[in-house]
TORGULO-15477 format. One record per residue (C-alpha): residue in one letter; residue number from 1; x, y negated, z negated. Coordinates in nm, 2 decimals. Each point is the difference from the previous one (the first is absolute). Layout:
<recs>
<rec code="a" pos="NUM" u="X" v="Y" w="Z"/>
...
</recs>
This chain:
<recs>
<rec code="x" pos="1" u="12.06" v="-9.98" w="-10.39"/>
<rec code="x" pos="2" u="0.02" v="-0.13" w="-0.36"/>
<rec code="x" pos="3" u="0.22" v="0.06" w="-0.31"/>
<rec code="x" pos="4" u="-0.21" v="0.23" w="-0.21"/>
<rec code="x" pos="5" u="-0.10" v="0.20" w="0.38"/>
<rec code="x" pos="6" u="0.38" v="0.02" w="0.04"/>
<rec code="x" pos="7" u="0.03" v="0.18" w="-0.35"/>
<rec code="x" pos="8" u="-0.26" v="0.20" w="0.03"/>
<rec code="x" pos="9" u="0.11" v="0.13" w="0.35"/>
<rec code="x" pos="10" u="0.35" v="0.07" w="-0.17"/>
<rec code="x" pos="11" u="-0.16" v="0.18" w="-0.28"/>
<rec code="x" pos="12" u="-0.21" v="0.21" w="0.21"/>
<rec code="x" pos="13" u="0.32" v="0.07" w="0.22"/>
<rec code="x" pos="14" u="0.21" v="0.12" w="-0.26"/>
<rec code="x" pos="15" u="-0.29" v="0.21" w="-0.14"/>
<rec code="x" pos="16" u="-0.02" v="0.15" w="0.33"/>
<rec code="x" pos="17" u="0.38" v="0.08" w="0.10"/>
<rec code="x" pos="18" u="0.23" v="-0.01" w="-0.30"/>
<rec code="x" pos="19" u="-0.30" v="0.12" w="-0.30"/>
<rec code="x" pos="20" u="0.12" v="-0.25" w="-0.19"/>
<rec code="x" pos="21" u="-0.14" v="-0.32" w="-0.11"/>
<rec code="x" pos="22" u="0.07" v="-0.33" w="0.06"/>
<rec code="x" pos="23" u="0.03" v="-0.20" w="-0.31"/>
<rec code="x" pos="24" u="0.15" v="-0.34" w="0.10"/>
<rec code="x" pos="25" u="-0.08" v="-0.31" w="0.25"/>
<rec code="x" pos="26" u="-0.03" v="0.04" w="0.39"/>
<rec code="x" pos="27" u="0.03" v="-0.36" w="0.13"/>
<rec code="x" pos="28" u="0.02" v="-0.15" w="0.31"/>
<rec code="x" pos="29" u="0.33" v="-0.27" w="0.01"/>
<rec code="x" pos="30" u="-0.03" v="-0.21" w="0.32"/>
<rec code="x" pos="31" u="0.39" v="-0.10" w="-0.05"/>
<rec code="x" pos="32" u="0.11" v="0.32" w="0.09"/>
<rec code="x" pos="33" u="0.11" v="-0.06" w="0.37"/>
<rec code="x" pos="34" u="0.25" v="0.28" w="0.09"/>
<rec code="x" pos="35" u="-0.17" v="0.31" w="-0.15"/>
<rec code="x" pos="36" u="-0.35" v="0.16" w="-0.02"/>
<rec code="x" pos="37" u="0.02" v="0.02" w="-0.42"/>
<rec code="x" pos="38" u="0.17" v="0.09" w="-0.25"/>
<rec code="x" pos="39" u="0.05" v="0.16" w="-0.35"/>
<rec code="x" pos="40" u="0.08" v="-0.24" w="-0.27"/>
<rec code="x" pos="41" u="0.26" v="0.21" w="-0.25"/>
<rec code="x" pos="42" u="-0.05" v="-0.22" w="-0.34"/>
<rec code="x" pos="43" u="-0.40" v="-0.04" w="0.03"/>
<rec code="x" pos="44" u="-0.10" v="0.33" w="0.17"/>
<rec code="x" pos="45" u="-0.23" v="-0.20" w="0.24"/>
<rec code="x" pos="46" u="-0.01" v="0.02" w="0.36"/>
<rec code="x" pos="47" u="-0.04" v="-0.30" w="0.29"/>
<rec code="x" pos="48" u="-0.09" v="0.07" w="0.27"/>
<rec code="x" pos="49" u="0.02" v="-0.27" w="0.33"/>
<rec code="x" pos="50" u="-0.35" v="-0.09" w="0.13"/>
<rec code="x" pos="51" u="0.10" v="-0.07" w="0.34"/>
<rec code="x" pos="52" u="0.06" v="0.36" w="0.07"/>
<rec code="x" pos="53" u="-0.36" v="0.07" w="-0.04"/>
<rec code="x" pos="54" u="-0.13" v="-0.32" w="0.16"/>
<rec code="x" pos="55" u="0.24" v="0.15" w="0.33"/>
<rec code="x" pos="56" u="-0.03" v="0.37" w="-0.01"/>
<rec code="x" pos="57" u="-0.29" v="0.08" w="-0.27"/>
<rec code="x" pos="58" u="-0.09" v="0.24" w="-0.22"/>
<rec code="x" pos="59" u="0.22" v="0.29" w="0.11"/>
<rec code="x" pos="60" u="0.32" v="-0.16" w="-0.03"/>
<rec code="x" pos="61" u="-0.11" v="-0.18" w="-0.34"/>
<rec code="x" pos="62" u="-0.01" v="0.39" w="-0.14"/>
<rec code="x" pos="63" u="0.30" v="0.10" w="0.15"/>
<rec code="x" pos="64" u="0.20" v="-0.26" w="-0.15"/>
<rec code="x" pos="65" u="-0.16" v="0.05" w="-0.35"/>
<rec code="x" pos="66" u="0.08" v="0.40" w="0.06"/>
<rec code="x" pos="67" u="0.34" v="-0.14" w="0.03"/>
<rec code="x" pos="68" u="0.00" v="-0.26" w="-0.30"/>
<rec code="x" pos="69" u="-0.17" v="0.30" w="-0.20"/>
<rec code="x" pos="70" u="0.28" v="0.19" w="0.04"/>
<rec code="x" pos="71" u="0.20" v="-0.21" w="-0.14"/>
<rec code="x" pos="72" u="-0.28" v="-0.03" w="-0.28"/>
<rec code="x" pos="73" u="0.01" v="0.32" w="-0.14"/>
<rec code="x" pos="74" u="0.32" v="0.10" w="0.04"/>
<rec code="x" pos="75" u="0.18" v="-0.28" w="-0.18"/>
<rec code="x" pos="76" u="-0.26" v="0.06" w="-0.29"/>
<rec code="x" pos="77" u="0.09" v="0.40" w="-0.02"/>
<rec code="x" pos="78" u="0.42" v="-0.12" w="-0.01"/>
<rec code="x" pos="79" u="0.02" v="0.17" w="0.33"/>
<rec code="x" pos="80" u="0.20" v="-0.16" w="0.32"/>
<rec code="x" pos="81" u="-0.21" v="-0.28" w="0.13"/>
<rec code="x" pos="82" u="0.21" v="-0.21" w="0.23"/>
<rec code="x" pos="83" u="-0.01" v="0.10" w="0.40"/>
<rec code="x" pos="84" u="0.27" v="0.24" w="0.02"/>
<rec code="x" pos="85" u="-0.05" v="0.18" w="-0.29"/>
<rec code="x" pos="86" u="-0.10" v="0.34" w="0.08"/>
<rec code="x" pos="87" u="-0.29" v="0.00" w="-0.23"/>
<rec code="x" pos="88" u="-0.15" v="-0.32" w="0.23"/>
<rec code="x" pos="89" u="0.08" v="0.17" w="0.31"/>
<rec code="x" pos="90" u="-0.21" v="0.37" w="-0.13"/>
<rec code="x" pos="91" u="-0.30" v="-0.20" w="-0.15"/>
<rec code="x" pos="92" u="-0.05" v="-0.24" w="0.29"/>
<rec code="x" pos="93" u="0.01" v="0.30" w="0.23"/>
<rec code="x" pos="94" u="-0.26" v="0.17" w="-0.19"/>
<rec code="x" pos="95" u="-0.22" v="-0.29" w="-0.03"/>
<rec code="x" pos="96" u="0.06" v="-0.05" w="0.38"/>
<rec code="x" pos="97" u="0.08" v="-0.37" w="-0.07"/>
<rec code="x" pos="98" u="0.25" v="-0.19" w="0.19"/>
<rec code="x" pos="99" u="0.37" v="-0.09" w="-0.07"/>
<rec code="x" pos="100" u="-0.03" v="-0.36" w="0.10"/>
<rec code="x" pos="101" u="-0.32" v="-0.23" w="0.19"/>
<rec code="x" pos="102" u="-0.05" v="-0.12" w="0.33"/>
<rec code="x" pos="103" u="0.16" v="-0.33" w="0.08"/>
<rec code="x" pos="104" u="-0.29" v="-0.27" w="0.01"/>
<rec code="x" pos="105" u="0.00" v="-0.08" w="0.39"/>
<rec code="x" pos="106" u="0.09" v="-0.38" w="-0.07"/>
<rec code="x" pos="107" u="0.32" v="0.07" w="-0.18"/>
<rec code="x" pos="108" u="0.28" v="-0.07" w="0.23"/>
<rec code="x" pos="109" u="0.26" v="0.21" w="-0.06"/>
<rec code="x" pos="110" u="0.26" v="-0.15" w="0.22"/>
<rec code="x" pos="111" u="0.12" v="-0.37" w="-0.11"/>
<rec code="x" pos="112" u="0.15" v="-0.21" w="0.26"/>
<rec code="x" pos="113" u="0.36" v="-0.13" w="-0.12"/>
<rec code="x" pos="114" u="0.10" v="-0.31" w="0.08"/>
<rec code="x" pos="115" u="0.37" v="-0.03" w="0.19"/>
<rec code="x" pos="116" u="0.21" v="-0.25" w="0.07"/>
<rec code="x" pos="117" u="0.23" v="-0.03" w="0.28"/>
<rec code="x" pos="118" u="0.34" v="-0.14" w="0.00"/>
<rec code="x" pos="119" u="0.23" v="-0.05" w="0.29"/>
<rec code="x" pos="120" u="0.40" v="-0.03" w="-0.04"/>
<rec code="x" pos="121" u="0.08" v="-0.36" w="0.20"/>
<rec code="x" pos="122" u="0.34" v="0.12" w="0.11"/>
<rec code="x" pos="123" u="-0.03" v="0.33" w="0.14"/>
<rec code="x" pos="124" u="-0.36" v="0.06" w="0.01"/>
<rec code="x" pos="125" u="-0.09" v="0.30" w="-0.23"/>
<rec code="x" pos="126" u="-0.36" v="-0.01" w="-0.12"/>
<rec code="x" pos="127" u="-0.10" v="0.11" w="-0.38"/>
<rec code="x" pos="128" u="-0.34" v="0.10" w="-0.10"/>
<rec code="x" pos="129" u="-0.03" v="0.01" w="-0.40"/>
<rec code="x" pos="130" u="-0.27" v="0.00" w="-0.19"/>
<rec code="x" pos="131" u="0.09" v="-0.25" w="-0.26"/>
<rec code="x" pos="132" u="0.06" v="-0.33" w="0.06"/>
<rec code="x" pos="133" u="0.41" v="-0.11" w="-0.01"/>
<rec code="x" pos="134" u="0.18" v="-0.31" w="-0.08"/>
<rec code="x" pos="135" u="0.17" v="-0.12" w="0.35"/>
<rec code="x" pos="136" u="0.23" v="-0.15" w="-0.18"/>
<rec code="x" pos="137" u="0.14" v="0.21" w="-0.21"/>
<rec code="x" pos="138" u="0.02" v="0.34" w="0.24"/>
<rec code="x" pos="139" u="0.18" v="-0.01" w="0.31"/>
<rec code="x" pos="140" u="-0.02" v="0.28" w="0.30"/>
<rec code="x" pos="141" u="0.16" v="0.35" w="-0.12"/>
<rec code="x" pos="142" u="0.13" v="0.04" w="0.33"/>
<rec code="x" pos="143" u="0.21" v="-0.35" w="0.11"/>
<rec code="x" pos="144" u="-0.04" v="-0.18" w="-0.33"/>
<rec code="x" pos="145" u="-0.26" v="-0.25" w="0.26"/>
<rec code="x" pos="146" u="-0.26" v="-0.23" w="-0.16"/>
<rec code="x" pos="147" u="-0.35" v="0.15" w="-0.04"/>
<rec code="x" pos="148" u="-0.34" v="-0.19" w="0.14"/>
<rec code="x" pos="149" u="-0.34" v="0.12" w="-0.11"/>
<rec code="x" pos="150" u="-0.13" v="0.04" w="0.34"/>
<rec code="x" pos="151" u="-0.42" v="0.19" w="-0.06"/>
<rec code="x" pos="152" u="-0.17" v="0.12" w="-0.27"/>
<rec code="x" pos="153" u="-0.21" v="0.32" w="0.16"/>
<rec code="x" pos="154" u="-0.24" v="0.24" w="-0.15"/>
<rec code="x" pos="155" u="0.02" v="0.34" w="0.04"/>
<rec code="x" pos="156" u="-0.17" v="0.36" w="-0.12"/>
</recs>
């Protein structure tokens, strides 16, 4: 889908559900990684993220405009645009679009953290921290014992 097909399509949209036109710029942004578009405050325009048609297609590309709509038209009347404002919450309802979009199925949501294991050399305790410490500097909370860096492990 091009530019002016993607403005068009928001046009026609907000014709259709809100009777009110669409008077700014409906662009796609491929930089947006974490969210399907948004609603750009200063400039009025929306962005919308390609990849979320490219995955799930045409539906979910009018679903999130719906959403960014929403945002639209009620910033322009002075009314509560942000997600919890009540006035959101009613329009989105009527316009059956959603509060937030799928996750795209690549996005790993869980990041593995990186821990380091130290081990007391007197009495034997074991640490796990996820920062890195000076050896040197911290001694064992338990016996006062020197510390050794014994693994570095990932885990979820």
């Amino acid at each position: 889908m091009e530019q002016n097909e993607l403005q068009k399509l928001v046009e026609t949209i907000s014709w259709k559900f809100f009777q009110k036109p669409f008077q700014h710029q409906a662009l796609f942004n491929p930089r947006l990684r974490t969210t399907g578009g948004r609603y750009l405050l200063r400039s009025h325009n929306i962005e919308i993220n390609p990849k979320y048609y490219e995955v799930f297609g045409e539906e979910e590309l009018v679903s999130i405009i719906k959403h960014e709509l929403c945002h639209y038209h009620l910033h322009l009347e002075g009314k509560g645009y942000r997600h919890g404002d009540q006035d959101f919450r009613v329009l989105l309802h009527q316009v059956k679009a959603p509060r937030y979009c799928r996750p795209l199925p690549n996005q790993n949501r869980k990041v593995a953290h990186l821990f380091y294991v130290y081990v007391c050399l007197h009495c034997g305790l074991t640490y796990q921290r996820k920062r890195r410490m000076n050896t040197n500097r911290y001694v064992c909370g338990k016996c006062k014992g020197r510390l050794k860096m014994i693994e570095t492990s990932n885990k979820n």
